[in-house]
C-alpha positions in Angstrom: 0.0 0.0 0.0 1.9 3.4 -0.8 2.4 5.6 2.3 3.5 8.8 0.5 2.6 9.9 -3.0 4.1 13.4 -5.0 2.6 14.2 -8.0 4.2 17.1 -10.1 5.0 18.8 -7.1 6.3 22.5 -7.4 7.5 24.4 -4.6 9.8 26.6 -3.0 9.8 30.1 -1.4 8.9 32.3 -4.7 6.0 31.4 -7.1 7.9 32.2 -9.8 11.8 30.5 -9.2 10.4 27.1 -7.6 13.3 25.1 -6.5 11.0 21.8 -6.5 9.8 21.3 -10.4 7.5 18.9 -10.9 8.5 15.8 -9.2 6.5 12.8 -8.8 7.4 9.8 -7.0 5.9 6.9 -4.3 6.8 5.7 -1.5 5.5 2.1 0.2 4.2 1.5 3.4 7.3 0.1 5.5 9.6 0.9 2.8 13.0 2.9 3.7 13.7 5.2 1.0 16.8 8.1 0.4 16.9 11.2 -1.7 20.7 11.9 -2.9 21.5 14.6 -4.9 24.1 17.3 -5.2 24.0 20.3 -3.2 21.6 23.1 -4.1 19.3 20.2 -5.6 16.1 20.7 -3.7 16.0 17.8 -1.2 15.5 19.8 1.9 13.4 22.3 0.2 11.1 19.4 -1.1 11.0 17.3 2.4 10.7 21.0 3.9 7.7 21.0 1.6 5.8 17.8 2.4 6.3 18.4 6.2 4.3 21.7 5.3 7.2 24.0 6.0 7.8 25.1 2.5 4.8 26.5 0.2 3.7 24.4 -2.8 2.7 25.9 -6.2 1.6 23.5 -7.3 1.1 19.5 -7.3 0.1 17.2 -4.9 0.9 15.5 -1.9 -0.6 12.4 -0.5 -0.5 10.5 3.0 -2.0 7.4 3.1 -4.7 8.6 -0.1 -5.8 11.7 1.8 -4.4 14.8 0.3 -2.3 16.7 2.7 -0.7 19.4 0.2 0.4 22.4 1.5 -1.0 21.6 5.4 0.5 23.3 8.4 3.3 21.0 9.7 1.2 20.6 13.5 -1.4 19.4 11.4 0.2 16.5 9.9 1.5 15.3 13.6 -2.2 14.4 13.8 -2.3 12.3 10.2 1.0 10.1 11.1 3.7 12.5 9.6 6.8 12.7 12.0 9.2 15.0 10.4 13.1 16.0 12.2 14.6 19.0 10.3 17.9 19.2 9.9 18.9 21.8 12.8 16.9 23.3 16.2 15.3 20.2 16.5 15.5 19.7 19.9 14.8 22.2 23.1 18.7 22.4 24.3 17.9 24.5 27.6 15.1 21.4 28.7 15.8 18.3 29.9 15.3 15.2 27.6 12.2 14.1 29.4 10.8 17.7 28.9 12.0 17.7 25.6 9.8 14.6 25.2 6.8 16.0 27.5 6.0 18.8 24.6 6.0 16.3 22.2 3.3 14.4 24.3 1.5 17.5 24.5 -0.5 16.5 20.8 -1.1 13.3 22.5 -4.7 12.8 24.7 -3.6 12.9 28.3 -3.6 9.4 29.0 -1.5 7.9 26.2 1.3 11.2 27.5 3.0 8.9 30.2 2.9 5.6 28.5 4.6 6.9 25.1 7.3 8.1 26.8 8.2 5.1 28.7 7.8 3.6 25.2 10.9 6.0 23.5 12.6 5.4 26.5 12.2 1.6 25.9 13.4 2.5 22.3 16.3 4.4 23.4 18.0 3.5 26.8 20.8 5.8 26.2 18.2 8.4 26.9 16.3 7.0 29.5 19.2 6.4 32.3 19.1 9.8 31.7 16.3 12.0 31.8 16.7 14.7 34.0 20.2 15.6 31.7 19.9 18.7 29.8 19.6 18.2 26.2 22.1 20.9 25.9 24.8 18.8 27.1 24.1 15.9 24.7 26.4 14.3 22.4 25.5 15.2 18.5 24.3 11.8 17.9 22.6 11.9 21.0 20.5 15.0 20.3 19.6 13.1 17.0 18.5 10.3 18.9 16.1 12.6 21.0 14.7 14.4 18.0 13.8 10.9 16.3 12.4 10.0 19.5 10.4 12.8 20.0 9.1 13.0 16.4 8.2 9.1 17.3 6.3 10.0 20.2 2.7 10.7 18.0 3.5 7.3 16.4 3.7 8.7 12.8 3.5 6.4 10.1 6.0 8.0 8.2 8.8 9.8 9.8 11.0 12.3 7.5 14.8 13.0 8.3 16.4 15.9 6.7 20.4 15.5 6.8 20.6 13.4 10.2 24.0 12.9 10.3 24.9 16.5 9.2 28.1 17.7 11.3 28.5 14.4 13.1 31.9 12.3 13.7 32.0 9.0 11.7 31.5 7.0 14.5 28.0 9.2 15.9 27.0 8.7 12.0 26.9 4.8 12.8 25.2 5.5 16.6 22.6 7.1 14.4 21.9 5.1 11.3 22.0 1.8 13.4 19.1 3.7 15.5 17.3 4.7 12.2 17.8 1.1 11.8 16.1 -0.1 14.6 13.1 2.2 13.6 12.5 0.6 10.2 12.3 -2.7 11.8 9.4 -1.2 13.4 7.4 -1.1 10.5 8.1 2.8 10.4 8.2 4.4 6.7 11.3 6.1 6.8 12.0 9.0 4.2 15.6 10.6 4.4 17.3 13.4 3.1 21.1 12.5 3.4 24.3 13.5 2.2 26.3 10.8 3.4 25.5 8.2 0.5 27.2 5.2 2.2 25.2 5.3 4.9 22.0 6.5 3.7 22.5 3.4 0.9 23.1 0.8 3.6 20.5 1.7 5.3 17.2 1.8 2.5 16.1 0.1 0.0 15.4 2.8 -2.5 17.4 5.6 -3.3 15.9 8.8 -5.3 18.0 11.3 -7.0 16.9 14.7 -7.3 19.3 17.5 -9.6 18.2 20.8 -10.5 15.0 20.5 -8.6 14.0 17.2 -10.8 13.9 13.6 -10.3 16.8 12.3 -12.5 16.5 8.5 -10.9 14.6 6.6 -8.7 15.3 2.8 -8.4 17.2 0.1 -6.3 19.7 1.6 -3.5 21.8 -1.2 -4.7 22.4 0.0 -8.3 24.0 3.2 -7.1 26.6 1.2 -4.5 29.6 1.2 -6.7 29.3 5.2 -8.2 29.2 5.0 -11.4 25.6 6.0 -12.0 25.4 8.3 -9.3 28.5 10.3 -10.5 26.7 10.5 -13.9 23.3 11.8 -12.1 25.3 14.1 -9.8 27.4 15.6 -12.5 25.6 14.8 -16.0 22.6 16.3 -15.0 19.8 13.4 -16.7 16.7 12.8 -16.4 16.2 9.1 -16.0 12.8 7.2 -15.9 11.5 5.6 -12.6 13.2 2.4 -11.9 16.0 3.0 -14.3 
């Protein structure tokens, strides 16, 4: 059953110089997908976009079959979108298990408690700890909080833009062994990522957007040796779906 649908989506942050133009594309219900692309090629801007931070000219987004274009970001909480942007994702001057009682906030009142426990479950290295200041957490720590608390509404689909942005090699792995963990959930995952090893290893689809349009979507696998993605990155095609 597909999770998220684009269709001809256009948008950006003026009407008439979209950055996002025209790109269609699915994504499966479980399925772990990653967009690649040279910088300056829209991926932010179009995850931005879904999650309703970016306005859409036009185009369509679907979740699930209902039609959430152009919705306000809280709104989707409620329809199983999680999104975790890029930077100031978490609150660094509260603690984690404040950081994690706002989040419960869109939650009725008696599911609040038991979710938390649940991302605590989910990720210890946060719950021997939650008095800490999230201020004081490592980089691949505060990643870890932002996935929890973007898990915390139990979204169906949960959107990463650049999670390992900034990060040592070895907090890349912390992190991408917990985004791991939450596709074995049964989590879609969607993920904006520059580091392509990792984003390959990790999904099973990889989408590659250049110049604002979708020049390959197919098999993570077909892009592991760099061949084809140094000809998308540099030569600027437009390939069919599933090429």
């Amino acid at each position: 059953m597909t999770a998220l649908a684009l269709t001809g989506l256009h948008a950006g942050y003026d009407r008439d110089l979209p950055i996002v133009k025209g790109v269609s594309f699915t994504v499966q219900r479980g399925e772990a997908v990653c967009i690649l692309g040279p910088n300056g090629a829209g991926k932010s801007t179009m995850i931005k976009a879904i999650a309703g931070l970016v306005p859409c000219f036009g185009g369509e987004v679907r979740l699930d079959g209902t039609d959430i274009t152009g919705l306000a970001s809280h709104v989707l909480v409620g329809k199983g979108m999680g999104f975790v942007p890029q930077m100031e994702n978490i609150f660094t001057r509260l603690t984690i298990l404040e950081n994690l009682q706002i989040a419960a906030q869109l939650l009725p009142k008696q599911d609040r408690a038991g979710r938390i426990d649940a991302m605590f479950d989910m990720f210890p290295d946060l719950g021997s700890r939650p008095r800490e200041l999230a201020g004081a957490l490592s980089g691949g720590q505060r990643q870890m909080l932002a996935a929890a608390r973007a898990l915390l509404t139990e979204p169906r689909v949960l959107m990463l833009d650049e999670p390992s942005a900034g990060l040592s090699p070895k907090l890349v792995g912390q992190v991408f062994d917990t985004l791991r963990r939450i596709s074995e959930t049964g989590v879609t995952l969607v993920l904006v990522e520059q580091n392509v090893r990792a984003a390959l290893g990790l999904t099973e689809r990889a989408l590659v957007l250049v110049d604002g349009q979708l020049a390959h979507d197919g098999p993570a696998d077909a892009l592991h040796d760099g061949r084809l993605l140094g000809e998308l990155f540099l030569g600027h095609r437009t390939a069919e779906a599933g090429s």
